[in-house]
PDB file of N, CA, C and O in Angstrom:
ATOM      1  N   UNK A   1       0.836  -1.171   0.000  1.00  0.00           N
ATOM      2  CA  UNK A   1       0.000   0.000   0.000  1.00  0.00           C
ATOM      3  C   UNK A   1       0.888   1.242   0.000  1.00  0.00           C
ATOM      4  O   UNK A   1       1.843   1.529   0.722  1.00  0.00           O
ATOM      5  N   UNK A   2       0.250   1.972  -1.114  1.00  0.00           N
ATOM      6  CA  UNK A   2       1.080   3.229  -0.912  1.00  0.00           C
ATOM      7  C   UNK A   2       0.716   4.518   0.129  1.00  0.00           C
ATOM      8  O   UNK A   2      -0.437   4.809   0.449  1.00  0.00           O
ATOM      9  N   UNK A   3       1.538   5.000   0.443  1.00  0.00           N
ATOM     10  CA  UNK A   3       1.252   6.023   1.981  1.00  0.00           C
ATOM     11  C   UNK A   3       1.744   7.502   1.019  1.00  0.00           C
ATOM     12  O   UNK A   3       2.878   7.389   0.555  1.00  0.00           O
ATOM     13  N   UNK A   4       1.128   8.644   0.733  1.00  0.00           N
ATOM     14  CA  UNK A   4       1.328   9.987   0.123  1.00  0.00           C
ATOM     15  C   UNK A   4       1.056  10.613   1.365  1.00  0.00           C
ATOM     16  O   UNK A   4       1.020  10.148   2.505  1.00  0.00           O
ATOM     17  N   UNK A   5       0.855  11.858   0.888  1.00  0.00           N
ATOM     18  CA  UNK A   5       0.469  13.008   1.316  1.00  0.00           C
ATOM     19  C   UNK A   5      -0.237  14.147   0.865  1.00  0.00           C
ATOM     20  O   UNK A   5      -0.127  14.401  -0.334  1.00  0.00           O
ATOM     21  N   UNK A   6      -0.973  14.926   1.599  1.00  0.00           N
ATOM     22  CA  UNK A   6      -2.163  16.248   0.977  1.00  0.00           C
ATOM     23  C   UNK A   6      -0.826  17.453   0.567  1.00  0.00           C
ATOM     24  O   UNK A   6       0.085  17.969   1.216  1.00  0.00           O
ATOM     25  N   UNK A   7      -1.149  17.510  -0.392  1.00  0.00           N
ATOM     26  CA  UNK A   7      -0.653  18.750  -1.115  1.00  0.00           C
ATOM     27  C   UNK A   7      -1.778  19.847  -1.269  1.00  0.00           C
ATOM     28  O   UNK A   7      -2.682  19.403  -1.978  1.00  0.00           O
ATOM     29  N   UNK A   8      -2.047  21.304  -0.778  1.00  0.00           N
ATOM     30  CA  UNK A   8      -3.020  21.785  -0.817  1.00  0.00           C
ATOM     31  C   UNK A   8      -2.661  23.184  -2.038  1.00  0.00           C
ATOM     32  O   UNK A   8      -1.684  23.921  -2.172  1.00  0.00           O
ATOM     33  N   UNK A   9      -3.967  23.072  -2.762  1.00  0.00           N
ATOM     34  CA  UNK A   9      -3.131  24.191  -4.161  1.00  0.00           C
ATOM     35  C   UNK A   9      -4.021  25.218  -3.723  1.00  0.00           C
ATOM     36  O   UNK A   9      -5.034  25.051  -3.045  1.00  0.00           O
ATOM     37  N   UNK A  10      -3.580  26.258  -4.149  1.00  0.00           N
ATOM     38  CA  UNK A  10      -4.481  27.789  -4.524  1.00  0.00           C
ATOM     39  C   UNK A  10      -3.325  28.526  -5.618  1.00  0.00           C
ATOM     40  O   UNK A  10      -2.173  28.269  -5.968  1.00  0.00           O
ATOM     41  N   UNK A  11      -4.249  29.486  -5.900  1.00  0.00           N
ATOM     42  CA  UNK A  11      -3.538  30.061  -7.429  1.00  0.00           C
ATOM     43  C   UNK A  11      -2.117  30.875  -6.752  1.00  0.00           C
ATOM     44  O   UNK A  11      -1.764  31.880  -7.370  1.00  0.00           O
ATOM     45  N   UNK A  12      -1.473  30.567  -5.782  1.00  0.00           N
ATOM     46  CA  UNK A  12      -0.386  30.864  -5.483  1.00  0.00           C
ATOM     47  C   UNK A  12       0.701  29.735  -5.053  1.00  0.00           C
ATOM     48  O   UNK A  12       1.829  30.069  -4.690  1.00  0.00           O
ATOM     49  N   UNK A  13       0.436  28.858  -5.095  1.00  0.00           N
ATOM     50  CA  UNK A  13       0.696  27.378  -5.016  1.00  0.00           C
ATOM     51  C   UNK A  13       2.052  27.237  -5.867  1.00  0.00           C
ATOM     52  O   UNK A  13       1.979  28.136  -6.705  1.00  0.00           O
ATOM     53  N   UNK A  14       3.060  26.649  -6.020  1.00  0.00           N
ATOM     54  CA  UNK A  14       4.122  26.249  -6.834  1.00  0.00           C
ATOM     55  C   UNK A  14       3.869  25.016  -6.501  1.00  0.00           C
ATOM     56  O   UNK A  14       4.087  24.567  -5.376  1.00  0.00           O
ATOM     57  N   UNK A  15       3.277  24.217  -7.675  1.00  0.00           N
ATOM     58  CA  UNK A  15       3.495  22.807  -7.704  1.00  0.00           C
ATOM     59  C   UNK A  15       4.695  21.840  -7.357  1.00  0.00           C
ATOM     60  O   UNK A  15       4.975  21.082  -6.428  1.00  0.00           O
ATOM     61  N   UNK A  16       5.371  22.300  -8.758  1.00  0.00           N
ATOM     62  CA  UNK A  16       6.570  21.997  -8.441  1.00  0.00           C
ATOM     63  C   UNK A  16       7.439  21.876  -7.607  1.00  0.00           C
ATOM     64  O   UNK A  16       8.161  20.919  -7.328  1.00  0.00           O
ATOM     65  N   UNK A  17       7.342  23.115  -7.105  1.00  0.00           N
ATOM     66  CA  UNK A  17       8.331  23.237  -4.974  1.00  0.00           C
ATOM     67  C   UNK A  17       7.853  22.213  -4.656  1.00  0.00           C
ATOM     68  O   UNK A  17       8.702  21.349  -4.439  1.00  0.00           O
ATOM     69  N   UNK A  18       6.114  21.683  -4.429  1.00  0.00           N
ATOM     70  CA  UNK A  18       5.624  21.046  -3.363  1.00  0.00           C
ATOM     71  C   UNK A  18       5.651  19.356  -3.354  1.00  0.00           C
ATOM     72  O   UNK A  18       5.509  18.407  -2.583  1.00  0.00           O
ATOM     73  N   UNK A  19       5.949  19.682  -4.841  1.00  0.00           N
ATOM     74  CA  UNK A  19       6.338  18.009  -5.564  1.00  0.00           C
ATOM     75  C   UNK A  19       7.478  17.928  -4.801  1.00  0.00           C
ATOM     76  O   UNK A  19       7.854  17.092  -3.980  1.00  0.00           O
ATOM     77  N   UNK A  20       8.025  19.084  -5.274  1.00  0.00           N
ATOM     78  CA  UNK A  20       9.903  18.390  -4.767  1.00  0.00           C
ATOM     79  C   UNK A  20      10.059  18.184  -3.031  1.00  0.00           C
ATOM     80  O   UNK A  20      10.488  17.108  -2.616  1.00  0.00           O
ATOM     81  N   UNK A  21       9.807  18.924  -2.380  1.00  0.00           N
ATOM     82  CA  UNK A  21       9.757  18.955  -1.468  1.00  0.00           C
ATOM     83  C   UNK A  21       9.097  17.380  -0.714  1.00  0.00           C
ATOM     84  O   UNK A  21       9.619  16.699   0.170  1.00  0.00           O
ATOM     85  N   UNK A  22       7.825  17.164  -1.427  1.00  0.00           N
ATOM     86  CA  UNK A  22       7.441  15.782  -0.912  1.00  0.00           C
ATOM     87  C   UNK A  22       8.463  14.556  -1.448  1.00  0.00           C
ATOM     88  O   UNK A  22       8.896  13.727  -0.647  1.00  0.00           O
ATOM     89  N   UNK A  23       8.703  14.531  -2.441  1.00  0.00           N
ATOM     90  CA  UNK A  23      10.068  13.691  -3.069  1.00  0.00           C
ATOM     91  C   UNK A  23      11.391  13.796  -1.948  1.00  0.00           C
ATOM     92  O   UNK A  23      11.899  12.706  -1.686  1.00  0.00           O
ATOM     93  N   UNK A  24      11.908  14.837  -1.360  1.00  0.00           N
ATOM     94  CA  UNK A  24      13.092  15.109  -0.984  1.00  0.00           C
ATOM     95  C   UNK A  24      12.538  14.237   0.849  1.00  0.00           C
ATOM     96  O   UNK A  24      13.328  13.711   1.633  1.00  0.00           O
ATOM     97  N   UNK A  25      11.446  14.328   0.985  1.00  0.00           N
ATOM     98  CA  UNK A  25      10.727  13.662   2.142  1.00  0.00           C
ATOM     99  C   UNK A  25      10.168  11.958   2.354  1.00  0.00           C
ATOM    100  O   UNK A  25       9.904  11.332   3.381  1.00  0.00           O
ATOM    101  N   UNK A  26      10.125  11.499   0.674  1.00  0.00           N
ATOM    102  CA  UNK A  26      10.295  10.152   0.687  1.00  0.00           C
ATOM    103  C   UNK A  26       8.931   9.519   0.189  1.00  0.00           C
ATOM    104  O   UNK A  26       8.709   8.311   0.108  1.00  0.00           O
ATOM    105  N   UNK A  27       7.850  10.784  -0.205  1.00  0.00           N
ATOM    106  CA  UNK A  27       6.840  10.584  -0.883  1.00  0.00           C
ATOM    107  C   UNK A  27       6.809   9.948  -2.383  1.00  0.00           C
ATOM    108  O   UNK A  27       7.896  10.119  -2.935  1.00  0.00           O
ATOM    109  N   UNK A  28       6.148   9.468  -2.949  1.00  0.00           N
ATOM    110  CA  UNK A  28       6.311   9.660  -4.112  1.00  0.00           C
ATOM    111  C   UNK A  28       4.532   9.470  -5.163  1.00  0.00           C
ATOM    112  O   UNK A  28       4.105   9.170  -6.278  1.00  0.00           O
ATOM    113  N   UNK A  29       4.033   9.949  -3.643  1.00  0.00           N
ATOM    114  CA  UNK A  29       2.458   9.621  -4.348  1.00  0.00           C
ATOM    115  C   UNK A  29       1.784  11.215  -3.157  1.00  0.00           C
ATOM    116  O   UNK A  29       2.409  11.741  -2.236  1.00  0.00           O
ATOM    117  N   UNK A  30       0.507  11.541  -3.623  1.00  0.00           N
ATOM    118  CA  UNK A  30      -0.641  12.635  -3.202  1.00  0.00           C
ATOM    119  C   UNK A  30      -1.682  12.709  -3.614  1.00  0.00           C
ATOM    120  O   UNK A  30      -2.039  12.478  -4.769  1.00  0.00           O
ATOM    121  N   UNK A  31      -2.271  13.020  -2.782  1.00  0.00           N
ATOM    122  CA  UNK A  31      -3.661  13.820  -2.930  1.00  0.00           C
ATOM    123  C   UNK A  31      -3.801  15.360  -2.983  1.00  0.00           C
ATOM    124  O   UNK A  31      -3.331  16.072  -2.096  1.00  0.00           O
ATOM    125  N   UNK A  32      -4.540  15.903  -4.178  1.00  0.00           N
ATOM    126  CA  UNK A  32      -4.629  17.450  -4.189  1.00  0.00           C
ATOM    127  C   UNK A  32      -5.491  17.824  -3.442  1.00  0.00           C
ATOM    128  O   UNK A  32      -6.142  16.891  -2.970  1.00  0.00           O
ATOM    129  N   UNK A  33      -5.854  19.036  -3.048  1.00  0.00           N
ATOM    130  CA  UNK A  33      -6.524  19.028  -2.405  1.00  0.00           C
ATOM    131  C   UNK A  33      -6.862  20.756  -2.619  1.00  0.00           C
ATOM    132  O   UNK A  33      -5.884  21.391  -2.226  1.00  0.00           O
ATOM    133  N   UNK A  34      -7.764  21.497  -3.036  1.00  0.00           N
ATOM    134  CA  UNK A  34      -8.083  22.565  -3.302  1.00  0.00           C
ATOM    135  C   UNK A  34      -9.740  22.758  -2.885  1.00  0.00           C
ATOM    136  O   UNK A  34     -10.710  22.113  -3.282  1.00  0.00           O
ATOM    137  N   UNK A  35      -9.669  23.867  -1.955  1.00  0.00           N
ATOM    138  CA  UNK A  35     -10.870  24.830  -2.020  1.00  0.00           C
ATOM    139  C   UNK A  35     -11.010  26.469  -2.541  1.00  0.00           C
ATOM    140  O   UNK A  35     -11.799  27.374  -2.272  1.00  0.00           O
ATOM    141  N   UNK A  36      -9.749  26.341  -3.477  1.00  0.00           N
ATOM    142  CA  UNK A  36     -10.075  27.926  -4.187  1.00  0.00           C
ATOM    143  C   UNK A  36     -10.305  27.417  -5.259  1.00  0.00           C
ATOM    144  O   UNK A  36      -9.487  26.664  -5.786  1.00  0.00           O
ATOM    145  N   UNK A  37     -11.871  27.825  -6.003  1.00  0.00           N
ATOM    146  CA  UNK A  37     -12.183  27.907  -7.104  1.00  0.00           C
ATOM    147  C   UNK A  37     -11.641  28.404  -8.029  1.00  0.00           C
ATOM    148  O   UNK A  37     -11.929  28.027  -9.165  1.00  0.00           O
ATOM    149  N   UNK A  38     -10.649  29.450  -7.799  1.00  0.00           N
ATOM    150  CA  UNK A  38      -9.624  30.306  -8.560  1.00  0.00           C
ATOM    151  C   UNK A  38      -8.591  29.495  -9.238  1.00  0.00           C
ATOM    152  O   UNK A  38      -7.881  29.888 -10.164  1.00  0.00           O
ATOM    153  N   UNK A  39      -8.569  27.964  -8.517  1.00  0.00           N
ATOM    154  CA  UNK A  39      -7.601  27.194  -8.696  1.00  0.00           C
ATOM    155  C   UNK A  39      -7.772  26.435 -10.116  1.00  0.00           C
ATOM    156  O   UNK A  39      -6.931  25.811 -10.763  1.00  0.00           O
ATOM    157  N   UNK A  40      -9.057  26.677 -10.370  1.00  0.00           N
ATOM    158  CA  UNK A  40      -9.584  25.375 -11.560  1.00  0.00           C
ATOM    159  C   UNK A  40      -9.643  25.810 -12.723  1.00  0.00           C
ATOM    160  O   UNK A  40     -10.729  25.757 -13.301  1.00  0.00           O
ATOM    161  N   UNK A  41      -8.275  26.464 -13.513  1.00  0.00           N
ATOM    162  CA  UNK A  41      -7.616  26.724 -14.756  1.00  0.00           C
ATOM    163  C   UNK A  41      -7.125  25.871 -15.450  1.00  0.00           C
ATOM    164  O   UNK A  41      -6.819  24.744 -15.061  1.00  0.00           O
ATOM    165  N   UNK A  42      -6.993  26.301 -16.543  1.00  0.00           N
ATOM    166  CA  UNK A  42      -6.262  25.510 -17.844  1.00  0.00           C
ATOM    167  C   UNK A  42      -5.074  25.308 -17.519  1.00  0.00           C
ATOM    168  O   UNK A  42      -4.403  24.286 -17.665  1.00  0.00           O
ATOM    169  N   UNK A  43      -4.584  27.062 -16.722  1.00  0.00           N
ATOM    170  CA  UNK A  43      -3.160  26.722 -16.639  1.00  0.00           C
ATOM    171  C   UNK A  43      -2.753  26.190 -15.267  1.00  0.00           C
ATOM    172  O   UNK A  43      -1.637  25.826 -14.898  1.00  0.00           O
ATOM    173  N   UNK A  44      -3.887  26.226 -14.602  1.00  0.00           N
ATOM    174  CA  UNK A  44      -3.183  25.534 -13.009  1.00  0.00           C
ATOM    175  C   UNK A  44      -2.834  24.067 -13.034  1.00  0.00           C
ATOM    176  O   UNK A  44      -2.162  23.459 -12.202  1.00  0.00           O
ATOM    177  N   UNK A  45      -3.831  23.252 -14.947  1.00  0.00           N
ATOM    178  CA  UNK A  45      -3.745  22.020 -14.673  1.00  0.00           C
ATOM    179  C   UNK A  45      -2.353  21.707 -15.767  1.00  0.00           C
ATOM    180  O   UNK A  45      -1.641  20.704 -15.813  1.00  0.00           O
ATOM    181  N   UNK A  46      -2.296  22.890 -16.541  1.00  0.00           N
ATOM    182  CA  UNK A  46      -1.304  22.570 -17.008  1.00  0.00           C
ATOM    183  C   UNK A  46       0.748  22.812 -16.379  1.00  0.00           C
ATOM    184  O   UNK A  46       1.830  22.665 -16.948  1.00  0.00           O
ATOM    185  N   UNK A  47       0.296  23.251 -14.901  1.00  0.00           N
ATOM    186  CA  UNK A  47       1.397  23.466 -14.525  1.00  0.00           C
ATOM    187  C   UNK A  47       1.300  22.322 -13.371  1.00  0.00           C
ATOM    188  O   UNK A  47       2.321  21.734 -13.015  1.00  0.00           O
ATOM    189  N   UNK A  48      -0.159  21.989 -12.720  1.00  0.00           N
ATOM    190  CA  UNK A  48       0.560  20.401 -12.542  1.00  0.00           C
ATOM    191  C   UNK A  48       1.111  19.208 -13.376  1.00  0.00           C
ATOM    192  O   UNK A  48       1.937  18.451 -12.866  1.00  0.00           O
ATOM    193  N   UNK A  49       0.734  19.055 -14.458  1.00  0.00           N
ATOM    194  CA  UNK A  49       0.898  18.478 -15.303  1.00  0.00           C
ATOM    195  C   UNK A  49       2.454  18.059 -15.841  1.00  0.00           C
ATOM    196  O   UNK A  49       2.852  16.928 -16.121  1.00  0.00           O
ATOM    197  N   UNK A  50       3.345  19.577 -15.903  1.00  0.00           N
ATOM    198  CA  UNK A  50       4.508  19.647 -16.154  1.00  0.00           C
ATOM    199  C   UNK A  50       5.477  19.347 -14.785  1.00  0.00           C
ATOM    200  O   UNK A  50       6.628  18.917 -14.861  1.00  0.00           O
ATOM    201  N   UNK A  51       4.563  19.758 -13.154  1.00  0.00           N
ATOM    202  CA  UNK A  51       5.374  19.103 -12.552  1.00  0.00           C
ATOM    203  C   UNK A  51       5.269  17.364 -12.134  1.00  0.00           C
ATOM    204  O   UNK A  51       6.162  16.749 -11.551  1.00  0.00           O
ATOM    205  N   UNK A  52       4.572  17.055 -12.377  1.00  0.00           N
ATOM    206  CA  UNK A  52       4.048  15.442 -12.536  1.00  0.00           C
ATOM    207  C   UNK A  52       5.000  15.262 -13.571  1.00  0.00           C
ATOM    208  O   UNK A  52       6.066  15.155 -12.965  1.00  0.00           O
ATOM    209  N   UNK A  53       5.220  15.170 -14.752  1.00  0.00           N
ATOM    210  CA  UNK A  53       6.002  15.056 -15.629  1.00  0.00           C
ATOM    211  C   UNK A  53       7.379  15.120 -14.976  1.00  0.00           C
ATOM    212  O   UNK A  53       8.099  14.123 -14.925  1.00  0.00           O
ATOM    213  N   UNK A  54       7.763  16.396 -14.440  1.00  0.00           N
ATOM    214  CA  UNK A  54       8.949  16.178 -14.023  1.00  0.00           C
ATOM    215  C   UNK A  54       9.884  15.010 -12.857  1.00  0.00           C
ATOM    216  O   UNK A  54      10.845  14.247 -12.959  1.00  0.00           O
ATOM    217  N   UNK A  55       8.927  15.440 -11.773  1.00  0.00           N
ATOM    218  CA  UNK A  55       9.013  14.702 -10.887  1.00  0.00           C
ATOM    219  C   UNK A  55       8.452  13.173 -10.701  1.00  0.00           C
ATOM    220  O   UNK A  55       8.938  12.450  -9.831  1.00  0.00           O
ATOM    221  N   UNK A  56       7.506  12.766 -11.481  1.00  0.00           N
ATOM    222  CA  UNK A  56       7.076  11.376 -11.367  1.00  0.00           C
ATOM    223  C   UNK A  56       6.013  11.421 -10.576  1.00  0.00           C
ATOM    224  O   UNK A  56       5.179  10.521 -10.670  1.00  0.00           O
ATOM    225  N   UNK A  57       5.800  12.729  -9.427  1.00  0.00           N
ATOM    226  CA  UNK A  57       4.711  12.444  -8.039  1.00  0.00           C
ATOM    227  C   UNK A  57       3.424  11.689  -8.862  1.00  0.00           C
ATOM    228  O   UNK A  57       3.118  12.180  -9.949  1.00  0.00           O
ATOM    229  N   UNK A  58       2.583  10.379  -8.316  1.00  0.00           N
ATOM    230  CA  UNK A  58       1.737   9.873  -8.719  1.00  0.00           C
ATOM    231  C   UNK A  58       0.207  10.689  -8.060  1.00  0.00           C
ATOM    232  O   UNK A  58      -0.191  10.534  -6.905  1.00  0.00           O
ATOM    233  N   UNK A  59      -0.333  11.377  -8.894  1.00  0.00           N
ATOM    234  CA  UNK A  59      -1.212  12.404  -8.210  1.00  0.00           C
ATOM    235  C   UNK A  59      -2.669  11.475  -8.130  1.00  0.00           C
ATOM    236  O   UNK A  59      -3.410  11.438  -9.112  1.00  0.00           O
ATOM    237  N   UNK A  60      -3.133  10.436  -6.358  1.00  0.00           N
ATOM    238  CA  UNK A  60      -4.269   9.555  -6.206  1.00  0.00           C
ATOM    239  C   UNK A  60      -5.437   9.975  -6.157  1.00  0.00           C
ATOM    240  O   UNK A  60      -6.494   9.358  -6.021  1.00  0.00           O
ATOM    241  N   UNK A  61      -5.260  10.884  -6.254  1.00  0.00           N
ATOM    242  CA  UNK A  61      -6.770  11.581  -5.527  1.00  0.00           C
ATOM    243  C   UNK A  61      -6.987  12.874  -5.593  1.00  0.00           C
ATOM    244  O   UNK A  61      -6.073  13.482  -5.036  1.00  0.00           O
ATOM    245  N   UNK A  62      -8.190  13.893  -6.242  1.00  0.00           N
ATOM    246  CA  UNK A  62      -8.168  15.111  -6.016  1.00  0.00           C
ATOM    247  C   UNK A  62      -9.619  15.644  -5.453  1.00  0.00           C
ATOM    248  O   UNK A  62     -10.518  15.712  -6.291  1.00  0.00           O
ATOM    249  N   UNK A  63      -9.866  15.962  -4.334  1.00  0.00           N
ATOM    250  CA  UNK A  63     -10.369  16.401  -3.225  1.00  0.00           C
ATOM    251  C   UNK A  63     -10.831  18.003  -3.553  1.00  0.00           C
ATOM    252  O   UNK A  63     -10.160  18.900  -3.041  1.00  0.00           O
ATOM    253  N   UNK A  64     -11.947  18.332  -4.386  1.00  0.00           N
ATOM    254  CA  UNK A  64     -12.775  19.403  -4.507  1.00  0.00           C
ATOM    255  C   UNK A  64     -13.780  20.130  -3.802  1.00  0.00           C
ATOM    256  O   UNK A  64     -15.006  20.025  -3.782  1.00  0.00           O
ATOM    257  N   UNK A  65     -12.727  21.131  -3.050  1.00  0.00           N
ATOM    258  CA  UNK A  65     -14.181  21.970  -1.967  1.00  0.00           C
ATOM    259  C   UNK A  65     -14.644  22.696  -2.842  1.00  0.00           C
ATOM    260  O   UNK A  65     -14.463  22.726  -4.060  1.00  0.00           O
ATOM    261  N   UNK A  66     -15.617  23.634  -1.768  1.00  0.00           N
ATOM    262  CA  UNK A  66     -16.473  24.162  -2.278  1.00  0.00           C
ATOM    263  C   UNK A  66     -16.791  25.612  -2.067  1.00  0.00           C
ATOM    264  O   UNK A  66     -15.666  26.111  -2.028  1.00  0.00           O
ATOM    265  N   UNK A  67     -17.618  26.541  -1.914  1.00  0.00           N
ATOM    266  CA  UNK A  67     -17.877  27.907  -1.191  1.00  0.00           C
ATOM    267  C   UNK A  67     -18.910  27.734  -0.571  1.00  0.00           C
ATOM    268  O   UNK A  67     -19.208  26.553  -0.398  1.00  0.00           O
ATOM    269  N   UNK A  68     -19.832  28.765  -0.011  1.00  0.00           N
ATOM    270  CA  UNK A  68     -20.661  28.519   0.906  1.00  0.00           C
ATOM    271  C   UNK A  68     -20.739  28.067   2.079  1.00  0.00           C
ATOM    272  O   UNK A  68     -19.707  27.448   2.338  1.00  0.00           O
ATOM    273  N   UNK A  69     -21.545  28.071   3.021  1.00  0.00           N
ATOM    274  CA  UNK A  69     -21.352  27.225   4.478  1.00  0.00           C
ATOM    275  C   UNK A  69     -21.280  25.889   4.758  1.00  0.00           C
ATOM    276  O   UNK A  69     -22.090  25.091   4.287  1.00  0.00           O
ATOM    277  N   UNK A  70     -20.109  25.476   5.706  1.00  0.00           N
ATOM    278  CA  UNK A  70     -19.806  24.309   5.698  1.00  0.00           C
ATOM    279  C   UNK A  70     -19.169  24.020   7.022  1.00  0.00           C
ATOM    280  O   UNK A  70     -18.086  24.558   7.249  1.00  0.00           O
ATOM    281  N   UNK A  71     -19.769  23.147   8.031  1.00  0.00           N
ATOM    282  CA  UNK A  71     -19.069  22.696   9.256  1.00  0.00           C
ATOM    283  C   UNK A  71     -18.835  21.012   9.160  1.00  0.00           C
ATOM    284  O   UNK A  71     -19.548  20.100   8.741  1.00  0.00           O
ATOM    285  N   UNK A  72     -17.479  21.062   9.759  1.00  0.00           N
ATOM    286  CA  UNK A  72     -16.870  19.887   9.835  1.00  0.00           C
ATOM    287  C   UNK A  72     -17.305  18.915  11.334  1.00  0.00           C
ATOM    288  O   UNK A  72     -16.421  18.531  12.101  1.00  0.00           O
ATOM    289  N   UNK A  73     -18.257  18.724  11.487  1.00  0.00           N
ATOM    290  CA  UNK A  73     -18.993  18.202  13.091  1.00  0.00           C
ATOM    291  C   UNK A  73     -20.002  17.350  12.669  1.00  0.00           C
ATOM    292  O   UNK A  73     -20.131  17.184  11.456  1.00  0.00           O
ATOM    293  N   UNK A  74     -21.035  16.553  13.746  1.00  0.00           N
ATOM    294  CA  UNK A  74     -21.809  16.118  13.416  1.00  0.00           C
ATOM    295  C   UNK A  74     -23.331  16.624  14.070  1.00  0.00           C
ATOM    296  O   UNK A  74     -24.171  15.748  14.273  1.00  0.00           O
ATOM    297  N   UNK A  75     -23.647  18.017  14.381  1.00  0.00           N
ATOM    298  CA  UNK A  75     -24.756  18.630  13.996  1.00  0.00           C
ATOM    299  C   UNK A  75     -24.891  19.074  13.027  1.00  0.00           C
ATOM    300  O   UNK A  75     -25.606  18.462  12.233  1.00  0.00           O
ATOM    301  N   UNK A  76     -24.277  20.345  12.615  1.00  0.00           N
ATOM    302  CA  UNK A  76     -24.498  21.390  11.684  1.00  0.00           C
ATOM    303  C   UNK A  76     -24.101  20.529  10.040  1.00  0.00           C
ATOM    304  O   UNK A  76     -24.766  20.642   9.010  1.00  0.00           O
ATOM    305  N   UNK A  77     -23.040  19.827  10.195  1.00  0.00           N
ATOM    306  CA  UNK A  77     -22.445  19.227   8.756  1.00  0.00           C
ATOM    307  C   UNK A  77     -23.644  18.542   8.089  1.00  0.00           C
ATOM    308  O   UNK A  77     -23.942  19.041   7.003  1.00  0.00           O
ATOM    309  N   UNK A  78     -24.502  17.372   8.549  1.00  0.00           N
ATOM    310  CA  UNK A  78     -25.248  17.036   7.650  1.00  0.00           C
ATOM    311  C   UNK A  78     -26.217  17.985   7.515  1.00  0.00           C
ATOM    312  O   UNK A  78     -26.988  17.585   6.643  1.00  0.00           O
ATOM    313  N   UNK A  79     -26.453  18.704   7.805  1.00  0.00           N
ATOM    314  CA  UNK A  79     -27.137  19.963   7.019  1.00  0.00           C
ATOM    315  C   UNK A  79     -26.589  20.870   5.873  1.00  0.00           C
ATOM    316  O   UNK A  79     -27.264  21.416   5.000  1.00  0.00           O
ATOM    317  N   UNK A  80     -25.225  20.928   6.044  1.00  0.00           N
ATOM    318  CA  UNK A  80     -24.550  21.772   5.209  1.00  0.00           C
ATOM    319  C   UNK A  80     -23.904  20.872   4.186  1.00  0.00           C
ATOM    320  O   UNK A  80     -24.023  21.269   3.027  1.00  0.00           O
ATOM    321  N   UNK A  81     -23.544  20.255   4.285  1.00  0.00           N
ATOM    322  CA  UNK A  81     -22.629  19.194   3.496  1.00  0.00           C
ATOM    323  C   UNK A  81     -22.909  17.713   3.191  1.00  0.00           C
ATOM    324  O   UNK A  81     -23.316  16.911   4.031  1.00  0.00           O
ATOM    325  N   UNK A  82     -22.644  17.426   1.875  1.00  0.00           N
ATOM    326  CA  UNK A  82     -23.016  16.364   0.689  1.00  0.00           C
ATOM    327  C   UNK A  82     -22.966  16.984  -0.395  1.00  0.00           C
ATOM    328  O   UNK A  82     -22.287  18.008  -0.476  1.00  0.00           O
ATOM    329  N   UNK A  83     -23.930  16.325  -1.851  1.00  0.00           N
ATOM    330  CA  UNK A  83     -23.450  16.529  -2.880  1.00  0.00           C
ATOM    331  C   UNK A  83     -24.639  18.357  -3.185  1.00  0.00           C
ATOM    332  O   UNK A  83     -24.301  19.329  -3.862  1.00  0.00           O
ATOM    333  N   UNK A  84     -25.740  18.200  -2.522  1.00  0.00           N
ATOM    334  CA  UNK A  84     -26.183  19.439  -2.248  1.00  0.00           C
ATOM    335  C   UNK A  84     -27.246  18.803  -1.227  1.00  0.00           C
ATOM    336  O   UNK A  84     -27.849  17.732  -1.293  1.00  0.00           O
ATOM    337  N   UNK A  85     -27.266  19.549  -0.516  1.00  0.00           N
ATOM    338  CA  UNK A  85     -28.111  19.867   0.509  1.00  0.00           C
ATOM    339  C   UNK A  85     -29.365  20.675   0.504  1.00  0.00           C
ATOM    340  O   UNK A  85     -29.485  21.783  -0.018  1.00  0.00           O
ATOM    341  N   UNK A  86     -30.331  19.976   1.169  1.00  0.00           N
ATOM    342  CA  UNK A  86     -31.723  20.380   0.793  1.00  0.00           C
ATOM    343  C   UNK A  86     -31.874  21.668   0.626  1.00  0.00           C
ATOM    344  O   UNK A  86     -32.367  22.164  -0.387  1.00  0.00           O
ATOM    345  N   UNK A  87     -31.310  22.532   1.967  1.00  0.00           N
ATOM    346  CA  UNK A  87     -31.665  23.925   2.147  1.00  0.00           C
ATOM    347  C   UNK A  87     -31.139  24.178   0.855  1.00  0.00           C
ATOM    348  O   UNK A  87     -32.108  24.524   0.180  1.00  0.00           O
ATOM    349  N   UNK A  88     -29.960  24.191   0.043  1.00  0.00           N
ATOM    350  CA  UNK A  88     -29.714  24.986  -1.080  1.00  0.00           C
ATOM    351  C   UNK A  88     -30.174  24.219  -2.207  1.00  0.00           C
ATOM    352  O   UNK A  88     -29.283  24.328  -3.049  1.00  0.00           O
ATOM    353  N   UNK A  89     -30.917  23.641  -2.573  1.00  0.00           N
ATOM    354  CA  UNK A  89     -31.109  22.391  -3.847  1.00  0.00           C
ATOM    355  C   UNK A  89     -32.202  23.692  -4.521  1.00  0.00           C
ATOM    356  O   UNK A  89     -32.583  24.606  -3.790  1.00  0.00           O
ATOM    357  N   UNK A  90     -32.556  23.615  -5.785  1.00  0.00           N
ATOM    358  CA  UNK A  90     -32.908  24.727  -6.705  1.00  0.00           C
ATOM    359  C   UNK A  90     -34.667  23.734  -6.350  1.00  0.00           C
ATOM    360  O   UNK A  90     -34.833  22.530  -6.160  1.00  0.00           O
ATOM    361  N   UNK A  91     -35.802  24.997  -6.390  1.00  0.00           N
ATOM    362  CA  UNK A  91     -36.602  24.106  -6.327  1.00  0.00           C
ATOM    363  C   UNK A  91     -37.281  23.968  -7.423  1.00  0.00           C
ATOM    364  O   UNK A  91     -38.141  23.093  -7.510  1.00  0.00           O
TER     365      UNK A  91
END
């Protein structure tokens, strides 16, 4: 089983550093992990892309937040969180 790590992007993010950096640490696998919508460009995927290329990091998983209200607990979360939630579902 392979064991990675969360790499977290926003449009200020250097892939690359964060590749290397997990490489120089003994990683060689991640999960992305982004809640800035700002993040979800042509070129944000094309500059992971080139550091994947470089480095080899095997990218497992990518983990898409969201905006709006959101608690991590178990009152308030199943109200706020899933794929939409009643209170906001279009009627």
């Amino acid at each position: 089983m392979k064991v990675g790590v969360v790499v977290g992007l926003d449009p200020e993010t250097n892939v690359l550093d964060k590749f290397k950096n997990c490489i120089a640490n003994g990683m060689d696998n991640c999960q992305l992990v982004c809640w800035e919508l700002s993040s979800f460009t042509d070129e944000k995927a094309d500059e992971i892309n080139k550091a994947v290329e470089e480095t080899k990091m095997e990218i497992t998983a990518l983990w898409c937040g969201w905006e709006g209200p959101k608690a991590w607990n178990f009152t308030e979360g199943p109200l706020l969180l899933g794929l939409v939630p009643s209170s906001y579902r279009a009627n």
